[in-house]
C-alpha positions in Angstrom: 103.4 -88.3 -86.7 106.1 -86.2 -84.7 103.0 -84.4 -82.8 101.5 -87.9 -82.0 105.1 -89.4 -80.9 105.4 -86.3 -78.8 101.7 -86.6 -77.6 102.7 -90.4 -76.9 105.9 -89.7 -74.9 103.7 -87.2 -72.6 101.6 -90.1 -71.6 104.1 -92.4 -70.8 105.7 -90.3 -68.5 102.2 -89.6 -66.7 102.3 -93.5 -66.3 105.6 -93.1 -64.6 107.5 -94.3 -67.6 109.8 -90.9 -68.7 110.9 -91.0 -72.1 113.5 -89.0 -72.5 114.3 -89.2 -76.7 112.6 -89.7 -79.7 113.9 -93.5 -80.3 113.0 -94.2 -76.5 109.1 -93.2 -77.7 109.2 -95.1 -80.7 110.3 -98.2 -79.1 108.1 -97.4 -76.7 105.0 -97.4 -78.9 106.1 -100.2 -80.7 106.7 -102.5 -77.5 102.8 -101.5 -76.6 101.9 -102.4 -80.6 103.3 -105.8 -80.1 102.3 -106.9 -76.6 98.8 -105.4 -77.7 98.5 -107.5 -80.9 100.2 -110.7 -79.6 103.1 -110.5 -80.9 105.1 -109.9 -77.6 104.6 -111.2 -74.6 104.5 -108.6 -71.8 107.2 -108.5 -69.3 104.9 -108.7 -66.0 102.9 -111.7 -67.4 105.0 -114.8 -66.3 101.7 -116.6 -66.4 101.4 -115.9 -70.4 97.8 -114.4 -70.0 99.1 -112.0 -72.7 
């Protein structure tokens, strides 16, 4: 899981969101988990499309 986390904070930072730690990359992946499956709504979508 460390290699994916580590794989995971790579791509964030090519999306122009650095991730600097570990628990940055985690809450990272979750925050996508969550808006992704419902559960959150995403920030940018004051319309509630999400």
């Amino acid at each position: 899981m460390i290699d994916a986390l580590d794989a995971a904070m790579l791509a964030a930072s090519a999306d122009g969101a650095p991730l600097t730690s570990r628990p940055d990359a985690v809450r990272y992946v979750l925050r996508d988990w969550l808006v992704g499956h419902g559960y959150l709504r995403h920030r940018e979508d004051p319309e509630g499309a999400n």
